[in-house]
ZADO-1210 file (C-alpha; in nm, 4 decimals, padded with zeros to 6 digits):
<atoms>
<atom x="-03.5958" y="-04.5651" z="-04.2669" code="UNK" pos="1"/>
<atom x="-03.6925" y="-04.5429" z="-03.9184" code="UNK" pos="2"/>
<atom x="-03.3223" y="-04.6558" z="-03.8088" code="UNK" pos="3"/>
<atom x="-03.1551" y="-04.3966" z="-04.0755" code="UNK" pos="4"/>
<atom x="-03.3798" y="-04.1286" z="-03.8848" code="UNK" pos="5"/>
<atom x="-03.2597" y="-04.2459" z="-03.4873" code="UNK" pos="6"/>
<atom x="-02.9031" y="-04.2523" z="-03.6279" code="UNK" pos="7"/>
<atom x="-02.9205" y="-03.8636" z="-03.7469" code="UNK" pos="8"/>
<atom x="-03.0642" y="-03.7791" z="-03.3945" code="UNK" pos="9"/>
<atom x="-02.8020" y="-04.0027" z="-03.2188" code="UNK" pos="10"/>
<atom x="-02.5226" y="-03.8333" z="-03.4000" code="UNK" pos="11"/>
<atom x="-02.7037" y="-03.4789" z="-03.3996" code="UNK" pos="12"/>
<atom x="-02.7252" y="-03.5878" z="-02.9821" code="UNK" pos="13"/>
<atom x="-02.3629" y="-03.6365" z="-02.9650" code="UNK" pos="14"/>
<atom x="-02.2634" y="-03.3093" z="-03.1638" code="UNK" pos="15"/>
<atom x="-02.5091" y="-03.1079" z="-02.9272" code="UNK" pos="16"/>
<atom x="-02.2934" y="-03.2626" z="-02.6160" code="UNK" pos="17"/>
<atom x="-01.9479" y="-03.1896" z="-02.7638" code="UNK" pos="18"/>
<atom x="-02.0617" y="-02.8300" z="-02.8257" code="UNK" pos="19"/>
<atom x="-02.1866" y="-02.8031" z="-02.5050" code="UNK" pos="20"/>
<atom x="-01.9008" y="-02.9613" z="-02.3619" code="UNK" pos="21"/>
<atom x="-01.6705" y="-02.7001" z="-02.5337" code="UNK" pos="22"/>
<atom x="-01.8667" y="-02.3967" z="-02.4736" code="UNK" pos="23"/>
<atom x="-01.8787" y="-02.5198" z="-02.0785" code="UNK" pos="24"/>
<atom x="-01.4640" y="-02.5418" z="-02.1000" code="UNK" pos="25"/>
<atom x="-01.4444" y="-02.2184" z="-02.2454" code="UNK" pos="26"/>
<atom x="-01.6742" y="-02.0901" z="-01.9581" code="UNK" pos="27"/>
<atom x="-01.4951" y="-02.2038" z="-01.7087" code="UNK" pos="28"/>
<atom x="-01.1291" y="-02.0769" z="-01.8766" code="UNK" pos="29"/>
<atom x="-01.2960" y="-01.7516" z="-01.8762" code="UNK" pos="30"/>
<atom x="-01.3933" y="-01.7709" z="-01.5011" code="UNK" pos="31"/>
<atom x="-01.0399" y="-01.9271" z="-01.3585" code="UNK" pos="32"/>
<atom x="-00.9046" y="-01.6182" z="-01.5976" code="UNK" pos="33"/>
<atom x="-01.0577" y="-01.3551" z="-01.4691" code="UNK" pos="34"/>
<atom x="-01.0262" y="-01.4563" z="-01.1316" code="UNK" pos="35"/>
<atom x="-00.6208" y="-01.5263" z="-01.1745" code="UNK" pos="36"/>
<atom x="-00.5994" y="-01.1647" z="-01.3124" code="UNK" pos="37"/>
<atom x="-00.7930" y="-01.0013" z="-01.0135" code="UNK" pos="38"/>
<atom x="-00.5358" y="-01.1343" z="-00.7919" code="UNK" pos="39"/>
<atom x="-00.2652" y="-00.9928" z="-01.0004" code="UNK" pos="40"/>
<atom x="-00.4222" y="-00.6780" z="-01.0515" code="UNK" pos="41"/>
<atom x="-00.3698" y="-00.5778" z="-00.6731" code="UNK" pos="42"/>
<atom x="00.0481" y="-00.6381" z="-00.7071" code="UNK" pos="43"/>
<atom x="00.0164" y="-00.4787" z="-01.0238" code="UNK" pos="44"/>
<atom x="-00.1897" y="-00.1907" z="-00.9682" code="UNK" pos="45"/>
<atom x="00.0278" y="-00.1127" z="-00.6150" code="UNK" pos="46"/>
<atom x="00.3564" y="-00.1240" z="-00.8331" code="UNK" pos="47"/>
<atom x="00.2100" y="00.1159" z="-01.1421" code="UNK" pos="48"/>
<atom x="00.0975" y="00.3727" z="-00.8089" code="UNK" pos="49"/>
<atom x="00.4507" y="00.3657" z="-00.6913" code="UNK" pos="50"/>
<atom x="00.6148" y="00.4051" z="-01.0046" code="UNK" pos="51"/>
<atom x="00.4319" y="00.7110" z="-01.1436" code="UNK" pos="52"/>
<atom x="00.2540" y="00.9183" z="-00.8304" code="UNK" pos="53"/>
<atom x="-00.0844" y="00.8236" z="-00.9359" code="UNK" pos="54"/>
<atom x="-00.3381" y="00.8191" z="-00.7134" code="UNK" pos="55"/>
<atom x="-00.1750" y="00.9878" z="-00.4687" code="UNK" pos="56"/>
<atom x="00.0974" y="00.7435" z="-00.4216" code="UNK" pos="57"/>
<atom x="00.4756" y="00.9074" z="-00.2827" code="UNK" pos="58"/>
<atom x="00.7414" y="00.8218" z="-00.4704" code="UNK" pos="59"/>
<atom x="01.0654" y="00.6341" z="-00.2594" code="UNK" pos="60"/>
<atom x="01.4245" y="00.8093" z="-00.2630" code="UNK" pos="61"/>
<atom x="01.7474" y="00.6922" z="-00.1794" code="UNK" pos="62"/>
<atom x="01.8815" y="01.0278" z="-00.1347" code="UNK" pos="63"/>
<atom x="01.8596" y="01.3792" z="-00.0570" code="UNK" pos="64"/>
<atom x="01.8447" y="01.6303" z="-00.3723" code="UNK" pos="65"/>
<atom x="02.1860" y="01.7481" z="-00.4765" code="UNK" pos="66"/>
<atom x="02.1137" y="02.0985" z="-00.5567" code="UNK" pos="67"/>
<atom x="02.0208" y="02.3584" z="-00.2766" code="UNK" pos="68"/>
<atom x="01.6228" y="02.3975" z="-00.1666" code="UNK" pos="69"/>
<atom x="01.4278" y="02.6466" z="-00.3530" code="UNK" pos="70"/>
<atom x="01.3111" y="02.9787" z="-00.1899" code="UNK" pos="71"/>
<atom x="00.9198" y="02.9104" z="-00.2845" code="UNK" pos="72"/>
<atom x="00.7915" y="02.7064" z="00.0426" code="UNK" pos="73"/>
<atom x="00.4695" y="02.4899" z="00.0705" code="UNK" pos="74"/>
<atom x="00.2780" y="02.4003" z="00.3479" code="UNK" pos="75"/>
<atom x="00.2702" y="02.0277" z="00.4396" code="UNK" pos="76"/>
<atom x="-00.0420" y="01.9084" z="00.6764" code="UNK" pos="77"/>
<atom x="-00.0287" y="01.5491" z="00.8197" code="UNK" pos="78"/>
<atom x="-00.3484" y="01.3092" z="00.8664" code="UNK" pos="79"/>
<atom x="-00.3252" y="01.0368" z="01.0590" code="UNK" pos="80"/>
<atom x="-00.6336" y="00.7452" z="01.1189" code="UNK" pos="81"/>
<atom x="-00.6572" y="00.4365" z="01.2498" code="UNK" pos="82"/>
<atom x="-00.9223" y="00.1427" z="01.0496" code="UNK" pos="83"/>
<atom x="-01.1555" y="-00.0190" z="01.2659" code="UNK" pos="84"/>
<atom x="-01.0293" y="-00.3346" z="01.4946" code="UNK" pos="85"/>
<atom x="-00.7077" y="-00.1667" z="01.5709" code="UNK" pos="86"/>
<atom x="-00.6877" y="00.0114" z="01.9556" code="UNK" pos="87"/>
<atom x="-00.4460" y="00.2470" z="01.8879" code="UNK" pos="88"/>
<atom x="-00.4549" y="00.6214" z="01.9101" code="UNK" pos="89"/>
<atom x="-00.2374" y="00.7561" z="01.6194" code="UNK" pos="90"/>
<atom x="-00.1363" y="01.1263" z="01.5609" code="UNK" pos="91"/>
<atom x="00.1298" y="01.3571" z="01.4094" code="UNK" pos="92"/>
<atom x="00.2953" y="01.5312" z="01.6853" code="UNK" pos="93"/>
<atom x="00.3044" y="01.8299" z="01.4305" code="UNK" pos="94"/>
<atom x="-00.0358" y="01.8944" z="01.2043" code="UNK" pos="95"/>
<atom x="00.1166" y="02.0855" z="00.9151" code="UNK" pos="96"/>
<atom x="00.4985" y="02.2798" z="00.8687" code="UNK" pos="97"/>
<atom x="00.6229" y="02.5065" z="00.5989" code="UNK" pos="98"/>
<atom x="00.8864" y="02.3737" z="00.3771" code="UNK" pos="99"/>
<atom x="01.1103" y="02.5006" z="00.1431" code="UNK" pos="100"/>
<atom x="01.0503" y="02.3065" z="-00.2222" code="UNK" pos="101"/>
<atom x="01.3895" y="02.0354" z="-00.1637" code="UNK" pos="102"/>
<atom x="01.4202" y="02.1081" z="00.1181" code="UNK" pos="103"/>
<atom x="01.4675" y="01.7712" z="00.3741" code="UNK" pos="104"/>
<atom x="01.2730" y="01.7290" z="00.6517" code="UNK" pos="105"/>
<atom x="01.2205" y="01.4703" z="00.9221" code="UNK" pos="106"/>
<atom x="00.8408" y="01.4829" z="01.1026" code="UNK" pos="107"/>
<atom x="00.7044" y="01.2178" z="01.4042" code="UNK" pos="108"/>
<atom x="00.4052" y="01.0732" z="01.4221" code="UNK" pos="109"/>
<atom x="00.2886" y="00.9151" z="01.7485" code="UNK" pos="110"/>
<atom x="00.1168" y="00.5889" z="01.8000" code="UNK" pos="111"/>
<atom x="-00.0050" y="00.3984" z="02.1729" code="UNK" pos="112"/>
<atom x="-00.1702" y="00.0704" z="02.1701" code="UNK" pos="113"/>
<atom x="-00.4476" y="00.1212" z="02.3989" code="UNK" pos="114"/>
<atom x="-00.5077" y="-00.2625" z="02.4501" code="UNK" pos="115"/>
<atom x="-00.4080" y="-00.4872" z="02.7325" code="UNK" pos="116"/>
<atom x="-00.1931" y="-00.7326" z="02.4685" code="UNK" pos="117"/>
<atom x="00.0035" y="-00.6768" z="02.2030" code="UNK" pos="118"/>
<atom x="-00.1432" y="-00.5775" z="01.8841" code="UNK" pos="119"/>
<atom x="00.0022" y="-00.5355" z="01.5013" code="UNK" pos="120"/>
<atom x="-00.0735" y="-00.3257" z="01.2191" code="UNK" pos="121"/>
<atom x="00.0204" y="-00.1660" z="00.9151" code="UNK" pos="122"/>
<atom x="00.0298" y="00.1748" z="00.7753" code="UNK" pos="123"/>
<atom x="-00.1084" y="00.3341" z="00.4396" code="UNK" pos="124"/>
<atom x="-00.0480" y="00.6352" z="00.2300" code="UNK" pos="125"/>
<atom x="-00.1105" y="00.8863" z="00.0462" code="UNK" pos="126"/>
<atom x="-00.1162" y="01.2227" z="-00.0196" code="UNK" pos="127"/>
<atom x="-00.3507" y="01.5340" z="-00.1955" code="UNK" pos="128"/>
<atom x="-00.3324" y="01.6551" z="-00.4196" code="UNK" pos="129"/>
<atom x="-00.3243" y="01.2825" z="-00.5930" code="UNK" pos="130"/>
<atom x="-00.1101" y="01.4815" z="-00.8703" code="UNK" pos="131"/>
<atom x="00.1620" y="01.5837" z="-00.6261" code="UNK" pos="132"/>
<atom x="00.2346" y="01.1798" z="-00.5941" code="UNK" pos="133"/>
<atom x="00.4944" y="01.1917" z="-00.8400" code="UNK" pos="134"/>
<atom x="00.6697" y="01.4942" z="-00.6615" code="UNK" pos="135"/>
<atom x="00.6472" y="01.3860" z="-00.2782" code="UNK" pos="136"/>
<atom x="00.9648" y="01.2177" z="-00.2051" code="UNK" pos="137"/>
<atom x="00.9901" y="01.0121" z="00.1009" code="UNK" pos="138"/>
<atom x="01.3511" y="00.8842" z="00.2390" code="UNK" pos="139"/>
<atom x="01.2480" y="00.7056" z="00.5351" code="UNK" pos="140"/>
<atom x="00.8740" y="00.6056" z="00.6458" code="UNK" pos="141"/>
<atom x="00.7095" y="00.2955" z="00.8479" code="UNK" pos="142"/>
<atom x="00.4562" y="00.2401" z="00.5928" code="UNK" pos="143"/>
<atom x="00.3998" y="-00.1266" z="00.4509" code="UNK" pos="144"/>
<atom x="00.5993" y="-00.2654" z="00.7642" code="UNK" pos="145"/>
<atom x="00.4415" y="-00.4859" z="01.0345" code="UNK" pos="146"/>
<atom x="00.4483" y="-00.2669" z="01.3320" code="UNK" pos="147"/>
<atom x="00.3819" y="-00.4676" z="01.6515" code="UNK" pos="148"/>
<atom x="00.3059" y="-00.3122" z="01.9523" code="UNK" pos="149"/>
<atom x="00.3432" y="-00.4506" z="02.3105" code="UNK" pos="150"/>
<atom x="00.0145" y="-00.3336" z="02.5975" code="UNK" pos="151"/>
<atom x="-00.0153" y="00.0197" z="02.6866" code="UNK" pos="152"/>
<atom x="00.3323" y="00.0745" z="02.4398" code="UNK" pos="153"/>
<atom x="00.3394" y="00.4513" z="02.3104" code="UNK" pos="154"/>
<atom x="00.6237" y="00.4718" z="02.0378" code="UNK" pos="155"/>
<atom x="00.7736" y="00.7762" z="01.8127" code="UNK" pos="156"/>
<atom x="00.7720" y="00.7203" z="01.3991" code="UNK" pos="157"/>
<atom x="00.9537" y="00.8947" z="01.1631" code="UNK" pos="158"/>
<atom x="00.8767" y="01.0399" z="00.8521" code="UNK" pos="159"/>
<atom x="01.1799" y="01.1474" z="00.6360" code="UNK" pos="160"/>
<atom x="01.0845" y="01.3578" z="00.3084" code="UNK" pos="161"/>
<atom x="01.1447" y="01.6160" z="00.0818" code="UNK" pos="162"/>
<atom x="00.9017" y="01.8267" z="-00.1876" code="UNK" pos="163"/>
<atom x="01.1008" y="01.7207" z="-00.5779" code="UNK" pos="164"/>
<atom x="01.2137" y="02.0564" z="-00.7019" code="UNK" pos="165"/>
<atom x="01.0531" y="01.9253" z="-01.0256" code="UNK" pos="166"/>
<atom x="00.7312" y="02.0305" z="-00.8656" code="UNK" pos="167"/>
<atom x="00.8384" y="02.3937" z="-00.9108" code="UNK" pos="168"/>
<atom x="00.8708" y="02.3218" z="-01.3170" code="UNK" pos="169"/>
<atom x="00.5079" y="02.2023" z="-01.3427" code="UNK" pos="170"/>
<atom x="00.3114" y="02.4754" z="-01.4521" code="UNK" pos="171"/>
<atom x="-00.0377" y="02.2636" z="-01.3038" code="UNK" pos="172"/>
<atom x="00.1250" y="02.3344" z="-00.9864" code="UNK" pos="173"/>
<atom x="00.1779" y="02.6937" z="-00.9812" code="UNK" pos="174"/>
<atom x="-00.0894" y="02.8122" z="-00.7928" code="UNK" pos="175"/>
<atom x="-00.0081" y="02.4993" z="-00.4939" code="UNK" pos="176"/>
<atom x="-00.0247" y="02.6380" z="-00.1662" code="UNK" pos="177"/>
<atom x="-00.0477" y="02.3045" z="00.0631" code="UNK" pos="178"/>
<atom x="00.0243" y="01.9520" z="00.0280" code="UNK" pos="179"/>
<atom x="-00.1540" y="01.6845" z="00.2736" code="UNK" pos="180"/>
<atom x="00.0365" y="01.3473" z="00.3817" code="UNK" pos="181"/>
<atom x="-00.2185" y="01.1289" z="00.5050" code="UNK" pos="182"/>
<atom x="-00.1345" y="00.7697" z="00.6852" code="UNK" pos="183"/>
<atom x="-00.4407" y="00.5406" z="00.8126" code="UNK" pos="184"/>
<atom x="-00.3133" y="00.2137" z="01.0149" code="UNK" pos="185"/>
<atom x="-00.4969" y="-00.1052" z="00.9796" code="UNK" pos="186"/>
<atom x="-00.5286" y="-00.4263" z="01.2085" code="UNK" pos="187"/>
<atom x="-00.2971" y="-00.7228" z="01.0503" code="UNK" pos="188"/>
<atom x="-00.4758" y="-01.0184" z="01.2418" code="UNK" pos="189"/>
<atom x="-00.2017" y="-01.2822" z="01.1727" code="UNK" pos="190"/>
<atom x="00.1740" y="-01.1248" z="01.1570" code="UNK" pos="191"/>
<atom x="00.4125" y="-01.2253" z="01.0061" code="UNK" pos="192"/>
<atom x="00.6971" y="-01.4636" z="01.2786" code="UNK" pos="193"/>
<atom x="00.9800" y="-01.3182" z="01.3453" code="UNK" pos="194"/>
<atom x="01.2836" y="-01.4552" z="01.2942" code="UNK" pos="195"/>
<atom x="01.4513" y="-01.6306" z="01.5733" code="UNK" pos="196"/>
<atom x="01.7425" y="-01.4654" z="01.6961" code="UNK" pos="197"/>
<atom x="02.1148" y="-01.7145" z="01.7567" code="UNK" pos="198"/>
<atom x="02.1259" y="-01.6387" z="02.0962" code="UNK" pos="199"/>
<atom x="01.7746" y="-01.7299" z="02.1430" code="UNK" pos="200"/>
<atom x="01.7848" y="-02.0412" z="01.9859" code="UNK" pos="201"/>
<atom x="02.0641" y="-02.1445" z="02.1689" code="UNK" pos="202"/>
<atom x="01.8611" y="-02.0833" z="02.4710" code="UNK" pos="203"/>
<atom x="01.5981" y="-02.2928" z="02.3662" code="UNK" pos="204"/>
<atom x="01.8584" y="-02.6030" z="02.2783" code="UNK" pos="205"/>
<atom x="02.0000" y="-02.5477" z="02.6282" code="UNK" pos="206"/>
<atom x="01.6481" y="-02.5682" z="02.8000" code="UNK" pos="207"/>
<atom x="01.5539" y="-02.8981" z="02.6579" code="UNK" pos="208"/>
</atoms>
């Protein structure tokens, strides 16, 4: 009787392990899950931003609008800050235009590196409005590209854009007076190398 009794708990032993065993698995599924999709979140999140204006995220054109600017005009004010760790002083050389709605339009910004070495960083976006995203239409910009900068270098960046004429369509928008395109640089501590140039290499071959 006694042994019928320690074989139940033996096998009621074993099923309490397995179950534990499984429940710790699916735990740890869960975790390695969760983390995996944080990760692809970021990529995910930064392409759904780019693709629909939200969150104040420009859109990227290839071209200038076909049809002629409007005659309503907007004003366009420009932001520019620097995150902490990076010794640059960074600055539109205009702080806000008028624009006609399609019209194109070309604006500098102006960054120095302040240090005594050479310094990288990269620049981020967005504008306010967060609705007007979807309508801001940039041609040419530095944004999301390594920018190194040798000591004491002072440099000139251009921002090509244009306001979508669909803008003018959106009722939400009607009472718009000003649009504000704001860029903050932040340190990138390990750049990305640059490629080696031919001529360079060769150089290196014929040193050795």
């Amino acid at each position: 009787m006694r042994e019928g009794v320690e074989g139940s708990g033996k096998t009621a032993s074993r099923r309490t392990l397995t179950r534990d065993a499984v429940v710790a698995s699916i735990c740890g599924f869960v975790v390695v899950f969760m983390v995996g999709a944080s990760y692809a979140a970021v990529p995910f999140y930064n392409w759904f931003c780019r693709a629909t204006g939200f969150n104040g995220t420009t859109q990227v054109a290839t071209s200038a609008p076909s049809d002629a600017p409007l005659a309503r005009k907007i004003a366009v004010r420009f932001d520019a800050n620097v995150g902490p760790g990076l010794p640059w002083k960074f600055e539109p050389e205009q702080n806000e235009i008028e624009v006609r709605i399609g019209e194109v339009v070309t604006v500098f910004y102006t960054v120095t590196n302040q240090a005594a070495r050479a310094t990288t960083g990269v620049a981020a976006y967005n504008v306010a409005p967060l609705t007007v995203g979807a309508y801001f239409q940039k041609i040419n910009c530095f944004c999301f590209t390594e920018q190194t900068m040798g000591p004491g270098e002072k440099r000139e960046m251009p921002v090509v854009f244009y306001v979508d004429p669909q803008l003018a369509k959106d009722s939400e928008n009607d009472a718009l007076k000003t649009i504000t395109l704001s860029y903050t640089f932040y340190p990138v501590r390990d750049p990305a190398p640059k490629p080696l140039a031919a001529g360079e290499g060769d150089k290196r071959k014929g040193n050795l």
